[in-house]
N, C-alpha and C positions, 0 to 999 in steps of 0.2 A: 264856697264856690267850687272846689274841688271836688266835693262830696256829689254836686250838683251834678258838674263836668264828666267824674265815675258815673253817674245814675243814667245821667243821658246817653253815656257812651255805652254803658249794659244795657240798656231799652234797644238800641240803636241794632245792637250786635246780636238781639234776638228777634231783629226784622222789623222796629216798631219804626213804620217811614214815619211819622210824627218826629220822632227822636234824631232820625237822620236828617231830616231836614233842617233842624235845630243843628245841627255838628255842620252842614252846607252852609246856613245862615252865617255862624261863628267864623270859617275858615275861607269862605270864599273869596273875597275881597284881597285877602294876603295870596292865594294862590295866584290867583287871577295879574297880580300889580308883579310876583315873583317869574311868572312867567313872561309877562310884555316884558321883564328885561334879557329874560332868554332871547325871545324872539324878534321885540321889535315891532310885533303885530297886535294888534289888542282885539281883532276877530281872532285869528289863530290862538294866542294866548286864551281866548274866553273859550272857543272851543278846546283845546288841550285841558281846562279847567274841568268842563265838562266831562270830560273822558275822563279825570283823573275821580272825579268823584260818583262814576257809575261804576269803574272799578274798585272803587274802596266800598261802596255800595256791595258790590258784589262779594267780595272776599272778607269783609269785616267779621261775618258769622267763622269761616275758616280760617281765621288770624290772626295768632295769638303772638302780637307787637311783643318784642321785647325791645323796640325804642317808644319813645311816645305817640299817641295820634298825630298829633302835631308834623313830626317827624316822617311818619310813616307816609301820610300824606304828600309833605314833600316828596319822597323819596318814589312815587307813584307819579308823581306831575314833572319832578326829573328825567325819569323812563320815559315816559312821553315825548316830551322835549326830545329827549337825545336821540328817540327813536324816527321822530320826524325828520331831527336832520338828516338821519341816515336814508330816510328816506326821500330827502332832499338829494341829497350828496349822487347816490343812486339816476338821479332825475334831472340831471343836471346836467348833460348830452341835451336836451332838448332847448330849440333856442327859444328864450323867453323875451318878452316884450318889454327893452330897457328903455324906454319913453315914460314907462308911466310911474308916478311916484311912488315912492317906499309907502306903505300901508301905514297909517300916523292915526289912533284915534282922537278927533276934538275934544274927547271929553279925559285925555289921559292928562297923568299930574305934572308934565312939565310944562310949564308954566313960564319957566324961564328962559333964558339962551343958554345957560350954564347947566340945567338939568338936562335940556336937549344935548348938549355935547356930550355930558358924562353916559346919556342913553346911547348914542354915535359910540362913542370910543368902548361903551361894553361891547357892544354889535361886532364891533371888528376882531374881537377878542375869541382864540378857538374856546370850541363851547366848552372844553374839560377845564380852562381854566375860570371861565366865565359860572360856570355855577359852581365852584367852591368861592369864588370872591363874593357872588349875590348870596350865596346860603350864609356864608361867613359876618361878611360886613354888613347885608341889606338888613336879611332876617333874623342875624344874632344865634345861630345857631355854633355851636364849640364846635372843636375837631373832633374829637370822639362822635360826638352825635352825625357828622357829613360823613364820618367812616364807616358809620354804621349803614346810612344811607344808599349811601354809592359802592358800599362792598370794596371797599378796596382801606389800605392799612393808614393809622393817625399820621403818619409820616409820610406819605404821597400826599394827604391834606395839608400838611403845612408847608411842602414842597408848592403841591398848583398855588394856593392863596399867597405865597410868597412871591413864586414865577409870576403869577398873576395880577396881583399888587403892581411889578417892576413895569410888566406887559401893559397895563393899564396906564402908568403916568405917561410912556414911552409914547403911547399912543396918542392918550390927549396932550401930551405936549408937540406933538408933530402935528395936533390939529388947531393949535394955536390956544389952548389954552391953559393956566398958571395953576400951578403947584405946588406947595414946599419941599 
């Protein structure tokens, strides 16, 4: 399967859309579920997905990962992400329409009350801590690999996922729900 995964990723990387669509196939779904819990949104997530894989599309020929696709991917749909907030953040003088629901898709995985609230209490969470605890605990990714990511040193990563962890009971325990 490796050898496979190498051969598709070389096809891919000298422009063969057959091959990239096959690596879209593979990754999408995880980008896709990693970002609604950035966002909250599962239009905006699927677009942010979107974007992350026209620019990996694009630069795969100029980019020579020294983390894994896998990885690299992330670390492209992070940028996005953060970049949106910011340009939320930016946008945020303008009065917006607090009537209408939070953007929820029917066909997203919670299912439950309890996965809804642990979606809530990520939400509230600022994003620098929120995507080392989703890349950490969701997607299984080590600290070295999030370091590599987000550019910044293994020891801020075990600092936010730490802060972040604490941040996170704090939160769902003030929204009423149990812990150890």
């Amino acid at each position: 399967m490796v050898a496979n995964f190498a051969d598709i990723l070389e096809r891919a990387r000298t422009g063969d859309m057959e091959a990239f669509a096959g690596l879209v196939q593979q990754f999408q779904s995880a980008i896709v579920s990693y970002l609604f819990r950035l966002t909250g949104d599962m239009e905006l997530a699927r677009d942010l997905a979107q974007d992350t894989f026209i620019q990996a599309y694009k630069g795969l020929s100029a980019t020579i990962c020294t983390i894994s696709f896998r990885a690299w991917l992330y670390r492209i749909a992070t940028n996005n992400a953060l970049q949106y907030f910011r340009r939320q953040a930016k946008l945020a003088f303008v009065p917006l329409d607090d009537s209408r629901p939070p953007a929820v898709d029917p066909d997203a995985a919670c299912e439950d009350n309890e996965a809804a609230a642990v979606n809530e209490a990520l939400l509230k969470m600022p994003e620098r801590l929120r995507v080392c605890l989703v890349l950490h605990f969701v997607d299984g990714f080590k600290h070295r690999e999030i370091a590599k990511m987000l550019g910044i040193s293994e020891d801020a990563v075990r600092m936010r996922v730490a802060r972040g962890g604490a941040e996170f009971r704090r939160i769902y325990r003030a929204s009423g729900g149990d812990l150890p």
